[in-house]
Kinemage of the C-alpha trace (Angstrom):
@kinemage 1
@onewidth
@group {chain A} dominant
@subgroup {mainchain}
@vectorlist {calphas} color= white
{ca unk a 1} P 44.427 38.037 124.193
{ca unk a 2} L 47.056 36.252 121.871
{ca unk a 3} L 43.900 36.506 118.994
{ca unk a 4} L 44.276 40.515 119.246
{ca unk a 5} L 48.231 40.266 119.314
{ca unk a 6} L 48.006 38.492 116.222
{ca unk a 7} L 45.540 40.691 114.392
{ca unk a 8} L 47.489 43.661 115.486
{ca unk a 9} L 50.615 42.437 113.697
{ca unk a 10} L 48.808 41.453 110.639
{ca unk a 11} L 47.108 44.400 110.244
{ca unk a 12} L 50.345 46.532 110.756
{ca unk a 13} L 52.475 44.093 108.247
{ca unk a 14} L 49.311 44.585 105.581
{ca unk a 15} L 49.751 48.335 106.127
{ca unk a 16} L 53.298 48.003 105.528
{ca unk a 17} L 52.929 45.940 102.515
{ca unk a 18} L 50.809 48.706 101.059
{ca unk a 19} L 53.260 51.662 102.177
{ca unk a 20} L 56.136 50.078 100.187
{ca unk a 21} L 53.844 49.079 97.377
{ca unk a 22} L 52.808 52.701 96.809
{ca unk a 23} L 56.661 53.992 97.455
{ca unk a 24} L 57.520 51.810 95.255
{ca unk a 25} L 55.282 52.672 92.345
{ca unk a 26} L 56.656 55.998 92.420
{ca unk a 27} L 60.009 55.430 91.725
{ca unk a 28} L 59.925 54.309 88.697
{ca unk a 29} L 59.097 57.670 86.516
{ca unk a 30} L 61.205 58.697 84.393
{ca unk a 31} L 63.008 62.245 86.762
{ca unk a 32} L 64.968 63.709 83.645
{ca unk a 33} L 63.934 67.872 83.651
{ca unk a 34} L 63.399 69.477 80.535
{ca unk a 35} L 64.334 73.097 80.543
{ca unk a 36} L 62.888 75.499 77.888
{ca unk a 37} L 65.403 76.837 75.796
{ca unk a 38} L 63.296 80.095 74.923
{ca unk a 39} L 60.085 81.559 76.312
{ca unk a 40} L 57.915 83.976 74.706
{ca unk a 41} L 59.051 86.560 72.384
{ca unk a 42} L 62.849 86.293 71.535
{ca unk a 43} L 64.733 86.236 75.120
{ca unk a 44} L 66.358 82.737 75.652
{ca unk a 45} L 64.559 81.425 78.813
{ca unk a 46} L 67.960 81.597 80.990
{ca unk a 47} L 70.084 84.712 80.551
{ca unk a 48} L 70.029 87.268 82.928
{ca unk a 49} L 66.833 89.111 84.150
{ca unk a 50} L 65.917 92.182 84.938
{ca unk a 51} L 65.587 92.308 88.811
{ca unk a 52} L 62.535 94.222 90.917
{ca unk a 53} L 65.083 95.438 93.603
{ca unk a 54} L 67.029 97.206 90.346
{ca unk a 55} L 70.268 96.908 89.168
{ca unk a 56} L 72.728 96.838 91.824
{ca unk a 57} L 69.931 94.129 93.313
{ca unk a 58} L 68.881 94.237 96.784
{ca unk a 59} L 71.396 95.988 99.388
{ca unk a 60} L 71.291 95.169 102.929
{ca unk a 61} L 73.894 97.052 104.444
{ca unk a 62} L 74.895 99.806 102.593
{ca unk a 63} L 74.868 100.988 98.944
{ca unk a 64} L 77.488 101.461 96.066
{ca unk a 65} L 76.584 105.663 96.438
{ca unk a 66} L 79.304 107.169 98.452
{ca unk a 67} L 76.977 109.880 100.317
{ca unk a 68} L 74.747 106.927 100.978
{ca unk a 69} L 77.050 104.751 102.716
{ca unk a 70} L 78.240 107.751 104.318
{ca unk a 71} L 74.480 108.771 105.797
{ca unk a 72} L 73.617 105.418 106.844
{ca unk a 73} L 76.561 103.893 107.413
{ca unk a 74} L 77.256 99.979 106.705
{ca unk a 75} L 76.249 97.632 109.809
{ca unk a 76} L 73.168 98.681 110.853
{ca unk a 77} L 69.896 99.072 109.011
{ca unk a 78} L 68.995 102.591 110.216
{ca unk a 79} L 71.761 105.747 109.755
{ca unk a 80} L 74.088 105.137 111.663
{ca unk a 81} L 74.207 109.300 112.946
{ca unk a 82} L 70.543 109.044 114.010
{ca unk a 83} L 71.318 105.697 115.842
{ca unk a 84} L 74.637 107.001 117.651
{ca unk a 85} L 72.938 109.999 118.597
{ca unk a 86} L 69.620 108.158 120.256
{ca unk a 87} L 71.823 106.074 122.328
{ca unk a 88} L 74.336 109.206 123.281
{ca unk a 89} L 70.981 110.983 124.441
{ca unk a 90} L 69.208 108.684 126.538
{ca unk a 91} L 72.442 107.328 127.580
{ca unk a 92} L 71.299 108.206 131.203
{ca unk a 93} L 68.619 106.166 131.656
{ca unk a 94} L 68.630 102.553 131.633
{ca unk a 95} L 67.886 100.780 128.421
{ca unk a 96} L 65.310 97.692 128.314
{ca unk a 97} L 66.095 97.047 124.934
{ca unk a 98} L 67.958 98.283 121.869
{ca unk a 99} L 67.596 96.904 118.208
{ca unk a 100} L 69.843 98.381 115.589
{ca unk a 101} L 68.181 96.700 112.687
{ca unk a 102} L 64.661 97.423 113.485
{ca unk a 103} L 65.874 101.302 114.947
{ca unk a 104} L 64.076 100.813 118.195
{ca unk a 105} L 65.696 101.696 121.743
{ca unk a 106} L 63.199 101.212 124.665
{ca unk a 107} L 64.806 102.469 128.189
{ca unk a 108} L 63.425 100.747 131.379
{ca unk a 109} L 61.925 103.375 134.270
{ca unk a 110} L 63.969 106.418 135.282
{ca unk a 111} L 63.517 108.065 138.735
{ca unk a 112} L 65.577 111.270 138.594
{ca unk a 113} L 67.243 112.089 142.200
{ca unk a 114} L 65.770 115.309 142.460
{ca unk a 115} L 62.069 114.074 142.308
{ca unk a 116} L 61.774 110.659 143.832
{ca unk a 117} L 57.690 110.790 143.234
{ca unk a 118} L 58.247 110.581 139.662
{ca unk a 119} L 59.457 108.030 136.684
{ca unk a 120} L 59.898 108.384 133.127
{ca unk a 121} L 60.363 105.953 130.194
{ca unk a 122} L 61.095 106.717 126.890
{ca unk a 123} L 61.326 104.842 123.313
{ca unk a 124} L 62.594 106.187 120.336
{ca unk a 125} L 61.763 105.049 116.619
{ca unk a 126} L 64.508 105.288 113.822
{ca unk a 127} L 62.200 105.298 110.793
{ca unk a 128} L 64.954 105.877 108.160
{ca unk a 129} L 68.405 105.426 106.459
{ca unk a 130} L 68.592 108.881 106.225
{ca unk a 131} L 69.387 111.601 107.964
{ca unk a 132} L 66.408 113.775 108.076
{ca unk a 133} L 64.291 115.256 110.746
{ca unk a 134} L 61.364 112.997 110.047
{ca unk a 135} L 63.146 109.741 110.318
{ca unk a 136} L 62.751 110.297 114.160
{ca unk a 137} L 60.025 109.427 116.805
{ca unk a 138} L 60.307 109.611 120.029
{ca unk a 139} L 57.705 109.084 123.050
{ca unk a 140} L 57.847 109.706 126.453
{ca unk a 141} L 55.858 108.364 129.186
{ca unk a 142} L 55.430 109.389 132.773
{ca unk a 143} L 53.983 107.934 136.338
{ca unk a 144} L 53.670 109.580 139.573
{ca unk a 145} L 53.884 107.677 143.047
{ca unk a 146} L 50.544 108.332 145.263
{ca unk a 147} L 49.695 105.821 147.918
{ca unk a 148} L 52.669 103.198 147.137
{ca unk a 149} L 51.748 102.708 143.542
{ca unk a 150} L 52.960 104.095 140.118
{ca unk a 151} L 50.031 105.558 137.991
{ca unk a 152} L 50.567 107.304 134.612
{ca unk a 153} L 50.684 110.784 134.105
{ca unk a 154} L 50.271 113.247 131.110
{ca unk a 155} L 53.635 114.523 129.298
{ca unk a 156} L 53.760 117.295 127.298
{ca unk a 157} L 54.076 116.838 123.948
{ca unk a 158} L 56.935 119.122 123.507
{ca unk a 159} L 58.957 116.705 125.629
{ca unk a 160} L 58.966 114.187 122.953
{ca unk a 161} L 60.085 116.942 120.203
{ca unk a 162} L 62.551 118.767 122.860
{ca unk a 163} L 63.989 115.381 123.093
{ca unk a 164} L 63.623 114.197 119.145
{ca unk a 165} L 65.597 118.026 118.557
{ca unk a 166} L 68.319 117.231 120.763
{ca unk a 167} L 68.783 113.330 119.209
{ca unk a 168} L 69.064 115.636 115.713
{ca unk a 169} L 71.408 118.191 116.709
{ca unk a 170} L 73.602 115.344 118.096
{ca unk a 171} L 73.286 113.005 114.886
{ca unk a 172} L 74.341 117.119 113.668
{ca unk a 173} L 77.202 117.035 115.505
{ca unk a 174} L 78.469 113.547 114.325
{ca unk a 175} L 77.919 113.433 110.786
{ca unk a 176} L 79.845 116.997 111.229
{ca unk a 177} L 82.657 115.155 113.109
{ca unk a 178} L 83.000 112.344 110.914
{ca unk a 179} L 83.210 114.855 107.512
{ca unk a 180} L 86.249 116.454 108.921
């Protein structure tokens, strides 16, 4: 038993040995950078580039155009009027989740009063900065009660652009609002 104890801690302190032998082989280059003073053709190699995201570079929230910061407003990544107007809409249902930067508002199961057989869930898609009437999708989804359990039903697809047209005529109504 002792035998193994000591070849264990000879083997480790050879491993060592060789650890700091390498690490120590590699310090001693010589770390001073050389930067080019020109590249090809006659543009020095460090003066200011031309970016891909343009001049004004990339903007996050909000541009240097007036009517732009104005459509889509500044602290969210999705206009602002289309946003507002999602969340005044659905406003009576419960919402699951809502996510201003992505433009996604999910609302949990709604049982109207009037028709306690019934539930209906709804997301809506903000697919632009801009307002405009295809920067919108919305889907609904429906289940009926039979026998104690919840089972999906068909919607009409004019319920999704009934409700789509009323989330536009309110993002209307705000941008209106917010001009005057």
């Amino acid at each position: 038993m002792g035998q193994n104890r000591d070849s264990f801690f000879a083997s480790r302190l050879v491993i060592s040995t060789l650890l700091l032998a390498f690490l120590a082989a590699c310090g001693g280059q010589n770390t001073e950078a050389v930067y080019p003073g020109k590249r090809q053709g006659s543009k020095p190699g460090y003066e200011e580039q031309e970016s891909i995201f343009g001049q004004d570079g990339l903007v996050l929230f909000g541009g240097s155009d007036k009517e732009t910061q104005l459509e889509s407003g500044s602290g969210i990544a999705v206009n602002t009027f289309l946003w507002r107007a999602s969340l005044d809409t659905v406003s009576f249902m419960p919402l699951a989740s809502a996510d201003p930067f992505g433009g996604v508002i999910i609302t949990d199961w709604y049982q109207p009063s009037d028709s306690p057989g019934e539930r209906f869930k709804v997301n809506v898609f903000i697919l632009t900065r801009q307002l405009r009437a295809d920067g919108l999708r919305a889907s609904v989804f429906k289940q009926n009660l039979q026998n104690g359990v919840w089972t999906d039903a068909a919607v009409e697809k004019q319920t999704a652009v009934d409700l789509e047209n009323a989330i536009l005529t309110r993002a209307r109504q705000l941008r209106i609002a917010s001009i005057q």
